[in-house]
C-alpha positions in Angstrom: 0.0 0.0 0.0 1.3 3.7 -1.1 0.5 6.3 1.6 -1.1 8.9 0.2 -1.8 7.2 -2.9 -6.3 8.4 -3.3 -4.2 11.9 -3.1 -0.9 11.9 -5.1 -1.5 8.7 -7.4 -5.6 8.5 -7.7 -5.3 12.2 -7.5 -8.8 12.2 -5.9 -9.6 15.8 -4.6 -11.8 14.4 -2.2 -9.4 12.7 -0.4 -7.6 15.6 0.6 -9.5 17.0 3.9 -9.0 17.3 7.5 -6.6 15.5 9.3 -8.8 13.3 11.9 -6.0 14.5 14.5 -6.9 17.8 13.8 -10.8 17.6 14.1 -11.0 17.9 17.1 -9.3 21.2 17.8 -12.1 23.6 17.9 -10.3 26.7 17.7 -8.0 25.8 14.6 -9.0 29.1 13.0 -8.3 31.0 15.7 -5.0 29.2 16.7 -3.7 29.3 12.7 -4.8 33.2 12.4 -3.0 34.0 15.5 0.4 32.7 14.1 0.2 34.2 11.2 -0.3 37.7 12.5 2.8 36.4 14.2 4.9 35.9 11.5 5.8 38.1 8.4 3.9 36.0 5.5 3.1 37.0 2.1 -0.7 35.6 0.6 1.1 33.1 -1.1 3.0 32.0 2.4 -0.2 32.5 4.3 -2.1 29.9 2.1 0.4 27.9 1.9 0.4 27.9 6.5 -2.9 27.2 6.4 -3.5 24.8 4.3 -0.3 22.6 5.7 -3.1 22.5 8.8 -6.4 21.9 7.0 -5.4 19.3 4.6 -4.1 15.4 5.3 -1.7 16.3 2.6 -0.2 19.8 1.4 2.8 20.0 -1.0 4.7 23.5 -1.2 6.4 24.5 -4.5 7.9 27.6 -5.9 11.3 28.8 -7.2 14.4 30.0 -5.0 13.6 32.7 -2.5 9.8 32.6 -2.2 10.5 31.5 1.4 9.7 27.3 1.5 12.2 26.6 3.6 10.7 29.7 5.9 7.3 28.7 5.5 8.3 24.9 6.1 9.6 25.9 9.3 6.9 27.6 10.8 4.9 24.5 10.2 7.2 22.4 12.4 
């Protein structure tokens, strides 16, 4: 079996929601909006945060600089 595979391989966009761990945190907006007020993010960064918390499966592209690494970070 391929983790992941109904998202990457099936590319099923239904299979990408909500972690279960996650569900049961009722104040995820609140939590995620307060970090990133907290941190310096552009609208591309700032989706890119959020959905890292509202999807089972988020991948993050772009070319040099555009702060991945940054971005990745904060996640951890």
């Amino acid at each position: 079996m391929i983790p992941f595979k109904e998202c990457i391989v099936d590319a099923n966009p239904k299979a990408i929601q909500m972690p279960d761990y996650l569900k049961d945190i009722y104040e995820l907006d609140y939590i995620i909006d307060k970090k990133v007020k907290a941190y310096t993010l552009d609208h591309y960064q700032e989706k890119a945060f959020r959905t890292a918390f509202s999807t089972n499966i988020s991948l993050i592209q772009g070319p040099p600089g555009t702060g991945k690494t940054y971005i990745g970070e904060k996640i951890a």
